[in-house]
N, C-alpha and C positions, 0 to 999 in steps of 0.2 A: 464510581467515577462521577464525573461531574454531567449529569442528564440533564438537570434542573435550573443550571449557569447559562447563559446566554453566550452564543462566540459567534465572531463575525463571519462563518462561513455559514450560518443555519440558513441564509434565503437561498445562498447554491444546493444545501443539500437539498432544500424541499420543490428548489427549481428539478432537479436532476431525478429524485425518486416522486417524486409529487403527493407529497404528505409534509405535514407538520411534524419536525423532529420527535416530540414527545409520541407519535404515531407509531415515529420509523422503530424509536426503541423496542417498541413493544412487538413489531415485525420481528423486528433481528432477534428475540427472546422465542416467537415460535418456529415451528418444524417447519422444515423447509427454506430457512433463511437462507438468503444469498452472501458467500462468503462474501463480495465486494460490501452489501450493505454493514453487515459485520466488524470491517476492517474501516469502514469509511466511519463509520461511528465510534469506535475504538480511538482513532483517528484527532476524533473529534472532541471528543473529550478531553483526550491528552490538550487539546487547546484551548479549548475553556478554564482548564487548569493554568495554564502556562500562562493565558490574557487575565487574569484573578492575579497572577504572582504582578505581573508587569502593573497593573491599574495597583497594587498594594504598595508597591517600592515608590509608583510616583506621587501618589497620595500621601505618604510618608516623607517624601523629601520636600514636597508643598509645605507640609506642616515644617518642618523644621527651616523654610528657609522666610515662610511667614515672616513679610516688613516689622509686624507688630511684635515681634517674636525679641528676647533680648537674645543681643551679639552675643553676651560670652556665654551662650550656653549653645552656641557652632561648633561643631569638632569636626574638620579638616578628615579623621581618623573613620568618621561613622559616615559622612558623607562619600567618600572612597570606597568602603567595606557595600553602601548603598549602589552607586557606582557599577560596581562587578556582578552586585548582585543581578540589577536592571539589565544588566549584559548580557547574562547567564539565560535571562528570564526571554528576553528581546531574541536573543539564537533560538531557543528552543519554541518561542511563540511560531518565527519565520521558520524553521525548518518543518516544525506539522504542521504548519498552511502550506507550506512547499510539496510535502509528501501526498496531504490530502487534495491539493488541486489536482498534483499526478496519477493520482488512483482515478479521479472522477475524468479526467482527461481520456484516461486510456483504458476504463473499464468498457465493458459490450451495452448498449441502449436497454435501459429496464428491461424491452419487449425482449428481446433478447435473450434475458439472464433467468427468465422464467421456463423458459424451454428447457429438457432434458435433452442432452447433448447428445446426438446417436455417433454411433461412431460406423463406417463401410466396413461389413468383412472384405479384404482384399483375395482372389482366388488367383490363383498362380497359374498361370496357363503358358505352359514352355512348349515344343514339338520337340521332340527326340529328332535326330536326326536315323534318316533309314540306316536299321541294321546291314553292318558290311558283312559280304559273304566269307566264311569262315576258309580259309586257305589251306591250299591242298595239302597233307601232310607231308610231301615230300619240299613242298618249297622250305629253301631258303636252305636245303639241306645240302651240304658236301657231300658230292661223290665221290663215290671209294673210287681208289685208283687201281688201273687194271695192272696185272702181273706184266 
């Protein structure tokens, strides 16, 4: 993935975990790593990649729309195909900064995420209600009817 690219969310992540990304990676590779930091890094990469595609399409249409540049070698066709590409590139930039501000948003405070998680045995404590007295064996019986 892209560890060693620069993206504009690395001063939140080193606000949030309080390390230098290149740090954090090396966290999230030993035992014991915290699935947020994990997923926040994972994250992050995905957008180091995706701000690499965007800075490439616009550096590329710079070049081609270059003053000093001759007109007839514009094509209407490559600038379009450019276009959708930067679109493509622009969604997926905004949507893993979207994803990863939500993760950091709403994961638990470092201090937090280092504790083992105990969980309550819950004990069920009901009262029977007192047993009822067992009923005479003749209740509830028809009498035979006399001659």
């Amino acid at each position: 993935m892209s560890r060693d690219k620069a993206s504009t969310v690395d001063d939140d992540l080193q606000n949030v975990f309080g390390k230098p990304v290149s740090e954090l990676y090396e966290a999230a590779a030993g035992p014991g790593a915290s699935p947020a930091l994990a997923r926040a890094l994972e994250l992050r990469s995905f957008l180091a990649l995706a701000e690499e595609q965007v800075a490439r399409v616009r550096d590329r249409v710079r070049v081609d729309m270059d003053p000093d540049r001759d007109m007839g070698e514009l094509s209407a066709d490559k600038l379009r195909f450019d276009a959708q590409w930067l679109q493509a590139a622009l969604e997926a930039r905004d949507g893993y900064r979207a994803a990863l501000g939500e993760l950091l948003r709403t994961m638990p405070p470092p201090a937090q995420q280092a504790r083992p998680v105990r969980t309550a045995q819950l004990r069920a404590t009901a009262t029977l209600p007192p047993p009822v007295a067992p009923a005479p064996s003749s209740a509830g019986a028809a009498r035979a009817r006399r001659p």
